[in-house]
C-alpha positions in Angstrom: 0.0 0.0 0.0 2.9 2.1 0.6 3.9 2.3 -3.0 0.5 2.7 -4.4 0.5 5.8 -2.2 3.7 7.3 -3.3 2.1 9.4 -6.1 -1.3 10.5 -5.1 -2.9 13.5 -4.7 -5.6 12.8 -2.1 -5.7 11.8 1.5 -4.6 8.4 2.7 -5.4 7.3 6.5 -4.4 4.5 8.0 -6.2 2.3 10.6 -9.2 4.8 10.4 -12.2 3.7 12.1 -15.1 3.9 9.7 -17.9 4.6 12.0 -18.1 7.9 11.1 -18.5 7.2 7.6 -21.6 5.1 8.1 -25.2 5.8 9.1 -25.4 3.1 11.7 -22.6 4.6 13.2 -21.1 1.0 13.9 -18.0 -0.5 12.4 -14.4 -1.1 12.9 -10.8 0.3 11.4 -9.7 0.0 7.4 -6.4 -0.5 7.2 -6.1 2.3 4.8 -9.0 4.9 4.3 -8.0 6.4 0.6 -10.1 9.7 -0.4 -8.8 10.6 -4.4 -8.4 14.0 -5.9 -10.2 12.9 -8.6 -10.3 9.7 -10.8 -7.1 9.8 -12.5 -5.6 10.1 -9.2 -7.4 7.0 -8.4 -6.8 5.2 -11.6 -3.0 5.4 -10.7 -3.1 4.8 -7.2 -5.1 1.4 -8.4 -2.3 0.9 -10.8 0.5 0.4 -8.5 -1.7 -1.2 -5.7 -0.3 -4.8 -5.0 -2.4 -7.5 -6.3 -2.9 -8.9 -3.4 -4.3 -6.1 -1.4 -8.1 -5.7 -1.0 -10.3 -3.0 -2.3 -13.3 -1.7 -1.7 -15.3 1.3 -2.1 -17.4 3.3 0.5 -20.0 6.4 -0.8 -21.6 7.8 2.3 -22.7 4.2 4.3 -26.3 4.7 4.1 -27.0 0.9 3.1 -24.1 -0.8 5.1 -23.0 -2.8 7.7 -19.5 -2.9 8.6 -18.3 -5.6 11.3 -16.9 -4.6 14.0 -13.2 -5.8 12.8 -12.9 -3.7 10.1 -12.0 -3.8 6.7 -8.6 -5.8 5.6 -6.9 -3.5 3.1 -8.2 -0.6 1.1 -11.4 1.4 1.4 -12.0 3.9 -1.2 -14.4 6.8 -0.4 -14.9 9.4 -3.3 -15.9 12.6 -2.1 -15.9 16.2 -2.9 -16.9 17.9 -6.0 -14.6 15.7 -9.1 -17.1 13.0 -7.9 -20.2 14.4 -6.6 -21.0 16.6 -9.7 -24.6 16.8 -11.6 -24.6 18.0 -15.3 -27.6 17.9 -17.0 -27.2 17.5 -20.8 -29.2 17.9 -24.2 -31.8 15.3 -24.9 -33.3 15.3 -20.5 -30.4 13.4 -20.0 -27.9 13.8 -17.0 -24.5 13.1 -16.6 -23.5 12.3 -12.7 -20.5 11.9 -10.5 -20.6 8.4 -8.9 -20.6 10.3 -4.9 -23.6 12.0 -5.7 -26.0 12.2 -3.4 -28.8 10.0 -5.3 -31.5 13.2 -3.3 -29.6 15.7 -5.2 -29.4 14.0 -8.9 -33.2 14.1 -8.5 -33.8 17.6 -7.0 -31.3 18.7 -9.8 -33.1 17.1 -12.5 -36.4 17.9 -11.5 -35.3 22.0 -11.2 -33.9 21.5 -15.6 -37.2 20.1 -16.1 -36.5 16.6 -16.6 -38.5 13.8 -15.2 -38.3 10.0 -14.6 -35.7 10.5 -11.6 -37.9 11.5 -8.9 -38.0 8.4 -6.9 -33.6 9.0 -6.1 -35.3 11.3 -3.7 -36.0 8.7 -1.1 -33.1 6.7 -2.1 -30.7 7.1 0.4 -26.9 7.1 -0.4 -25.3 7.7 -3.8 -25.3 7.2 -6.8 -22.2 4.8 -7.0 -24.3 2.3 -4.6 -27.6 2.8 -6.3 -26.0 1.4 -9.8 -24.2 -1.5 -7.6 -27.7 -2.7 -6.4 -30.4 -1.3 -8.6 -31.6 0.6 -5.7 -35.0 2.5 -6.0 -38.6 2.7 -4.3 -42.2 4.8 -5.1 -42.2 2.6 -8.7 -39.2 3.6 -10.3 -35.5 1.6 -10.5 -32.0 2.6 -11.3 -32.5 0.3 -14.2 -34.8 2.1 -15.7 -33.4 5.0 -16.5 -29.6 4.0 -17.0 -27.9 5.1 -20.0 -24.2 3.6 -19.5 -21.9 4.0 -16.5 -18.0 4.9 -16.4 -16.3 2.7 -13.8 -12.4 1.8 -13.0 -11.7 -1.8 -12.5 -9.1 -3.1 -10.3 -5.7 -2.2 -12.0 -6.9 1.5 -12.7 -8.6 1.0 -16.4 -11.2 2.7 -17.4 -14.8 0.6 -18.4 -17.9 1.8 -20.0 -20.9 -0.1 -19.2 -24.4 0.2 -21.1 -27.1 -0.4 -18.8 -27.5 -4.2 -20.0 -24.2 -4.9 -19.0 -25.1 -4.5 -14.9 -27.6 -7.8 -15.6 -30.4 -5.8 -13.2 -32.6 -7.4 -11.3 -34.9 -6.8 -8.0 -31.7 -4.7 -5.9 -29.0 -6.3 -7.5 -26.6 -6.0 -10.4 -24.0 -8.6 -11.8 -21.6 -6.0 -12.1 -17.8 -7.7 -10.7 -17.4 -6.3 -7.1 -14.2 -4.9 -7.7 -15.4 -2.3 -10.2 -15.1 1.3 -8.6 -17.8 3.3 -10.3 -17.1 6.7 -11.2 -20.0 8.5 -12.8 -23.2 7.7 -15.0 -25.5 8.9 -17.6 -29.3 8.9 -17.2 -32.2 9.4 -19.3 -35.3 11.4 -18.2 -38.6 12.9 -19.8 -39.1 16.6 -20.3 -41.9 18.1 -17.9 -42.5 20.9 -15.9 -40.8 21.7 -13.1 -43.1 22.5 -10.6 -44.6 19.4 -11.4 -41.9 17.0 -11.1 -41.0 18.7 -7.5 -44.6 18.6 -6.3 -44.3 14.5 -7.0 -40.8 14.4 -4.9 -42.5 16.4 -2.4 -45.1 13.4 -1.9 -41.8 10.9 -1.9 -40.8 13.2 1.1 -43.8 13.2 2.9 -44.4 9.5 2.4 -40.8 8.5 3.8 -41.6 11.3 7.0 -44.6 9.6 7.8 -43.8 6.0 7.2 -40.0 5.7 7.7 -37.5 6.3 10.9 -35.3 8.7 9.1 -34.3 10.6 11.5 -32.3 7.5 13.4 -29.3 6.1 12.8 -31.0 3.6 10.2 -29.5 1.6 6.9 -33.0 1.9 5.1 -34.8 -0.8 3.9 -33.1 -4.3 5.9 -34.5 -7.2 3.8 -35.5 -6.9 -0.3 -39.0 -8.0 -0.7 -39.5 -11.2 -1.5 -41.2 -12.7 -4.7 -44.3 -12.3 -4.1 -45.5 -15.8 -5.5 -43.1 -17.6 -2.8 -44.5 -14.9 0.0 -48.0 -14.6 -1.0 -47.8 -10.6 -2.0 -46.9 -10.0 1.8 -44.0 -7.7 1.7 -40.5 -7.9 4.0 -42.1 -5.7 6.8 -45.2 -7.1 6.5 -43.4 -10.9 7.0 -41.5 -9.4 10.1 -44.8 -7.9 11.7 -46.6 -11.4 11.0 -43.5 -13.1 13.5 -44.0 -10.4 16.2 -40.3 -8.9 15.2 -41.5 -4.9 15.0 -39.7 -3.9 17.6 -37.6 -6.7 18.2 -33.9 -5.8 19.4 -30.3 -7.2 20.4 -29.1 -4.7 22.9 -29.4 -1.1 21.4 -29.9 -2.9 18.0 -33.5 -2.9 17.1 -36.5 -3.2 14.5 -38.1 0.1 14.3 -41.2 0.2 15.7 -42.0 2.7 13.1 -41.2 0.9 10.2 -40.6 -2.6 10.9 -38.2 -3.6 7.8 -35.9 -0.9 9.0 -33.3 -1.8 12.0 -31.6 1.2 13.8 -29.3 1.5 16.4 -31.2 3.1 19.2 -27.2 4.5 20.6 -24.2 2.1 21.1 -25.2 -1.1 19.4 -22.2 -3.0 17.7 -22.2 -4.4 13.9 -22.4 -7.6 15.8 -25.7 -6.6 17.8 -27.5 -5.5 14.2 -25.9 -8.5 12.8 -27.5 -10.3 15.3 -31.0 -9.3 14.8 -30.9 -9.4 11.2 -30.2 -12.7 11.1 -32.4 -13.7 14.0 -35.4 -12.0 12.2 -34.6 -14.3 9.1 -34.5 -17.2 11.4 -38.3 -16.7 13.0 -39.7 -14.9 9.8 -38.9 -18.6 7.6 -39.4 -20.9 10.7 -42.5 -19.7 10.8 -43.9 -18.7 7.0 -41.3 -20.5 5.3 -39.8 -17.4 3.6 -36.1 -16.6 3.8 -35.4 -12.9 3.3 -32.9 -11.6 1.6 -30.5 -9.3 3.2 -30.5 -5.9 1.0 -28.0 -3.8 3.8 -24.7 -5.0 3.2 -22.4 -6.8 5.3 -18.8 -6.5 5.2 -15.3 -7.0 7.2 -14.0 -9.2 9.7 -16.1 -10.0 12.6 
């Protein structure tokens, strides 16, 4: 990691805890935290990375769990403006850095006029994890709106992908995990303004009244099942049927406000939300016979 480092242009911290980089607020050390100038710092630092040294990238750890060991090599976070830009471009299309906030693509493309993006507004995170797991809600996906995405793969090469290269499906993409993405192209609808920000008002309202946003949450826990194995009953619908609203390992819990989102009510570990999670799973298929699917991600050593 050392030589990788000897060129760059952004920050490099070692043994940082990550905490503080994710919404759960849980989560051990990386060995090395790496923030990039800007992707062609980032394509050479990848370049002269050993082989054998892991990588992984990190937007803002909305949709994350990360264990309480940490992370073994390097974590990647792109911030700041070379990868958190919004350009909107001729034809309602717009281009986007991949550490955009997936709330402010929308808000910016609803303001130009264009349409088809509102539901990013209660999409939490960015835009780099909403093309790794086709994230979306309120009836739209990032699937349907992808145009092609620019991403570095592990040695610091450039790829274009077209959006039938991710292989989308319900919250997940076959895209190879050690792709870093670093912007994408979308394509919207022309309408009015005032229109498209009264519908992403709605989005706002509905996640106010319905969702525990305002706690250190991870969104949505478990992706819905198929509804011919479940019987149209949805995650937190599955969870309620089990008694598990509510339901907590120490300060981990199911909110009682939502019960498909867990939260961490003050100083629960990755290992107490771990926990639960999988305890949920447990009851919710012991006793309906449906597994649920994690759709927070868990990473690092235990």
């Amino acid at each position: 990691m050392s030589e990788a480092g000897a060129e760059v242009r952004g920050k490099q911290l070692l043994a940082t805890p990550l905490a503080p980089y994710t919404w759960f607020r849980v989560g051990g050390a990386a060995d090395l935290l790496f923030l990039p100038a800007d992707a062609d710092d980032l394509a050479g630092f990848l370049a002269r990375l050993p082989e054998t040294t892991p990588v992984m990238a990190l937007g803002v750890g909305s949709n994350i769990i990360i264990r309480d060991g940490g992370i073994d090599g390097v974590v990647v976070r792109l911030a700041g403006p070379a990868f958190s830009f919004v350009e909107v471009l001729p034809g309602d299309r717009v281009r986007v850095g991949a550490g955009a906030l997936d709330a402010m693509v929308a808000k910016k493309a609803a303001e130009a006029g264009i349409a088809g993006l509102e539901f990013f507004r209660g999409v939490p995170g960015t835009i780099g994890g909403a093309l790794r797991m086709n994230a979306g809600c309120y009836g739209g996906e990032t699937k349907d709106v992808l145009v092609e995405a620019i991403a570095l793969d592990r040695h610091g090469k450039r790829v274009v992908l077209s959006n039938a290269d991710f292989g989308f499906s319900y919250r997940h993409s076959e895209v190879p995990d050690d792709l870093i993405f670093l912007e994408a192209t979308f394509q919207g609808t022309p309408d009015a303004p005032e229109a498209i920000l009264a519908r992403m008002d709605a989005i706002t309202a509905s996640r106010e009244a319905s969702q525990p946003i305002r706690e250190k949450t991870g969104g949505s826990t478990f992706a819905n099942p198929d509804p011919e194995i479940s019987g149209g009953r949805k995650s937190w619908q599955l969870i309620d049927a089990v008694g598990m609203r509510g339901a907590s390992v120490n300060d981990a819990a199911m909110s009682e406000k939502h019960a498909n989102f867990m939260i961490n009510k003050g100083t629960a570990t990755a290992a107490d939300l771990e926990a639960l999670g999988d305890s949920v799973i447990a009851k919710v298929e012991a006793e309906t016979g449906v597994r649920l699917r994690w759709e927070i991600k868990r990473v690092g050593r235990r």
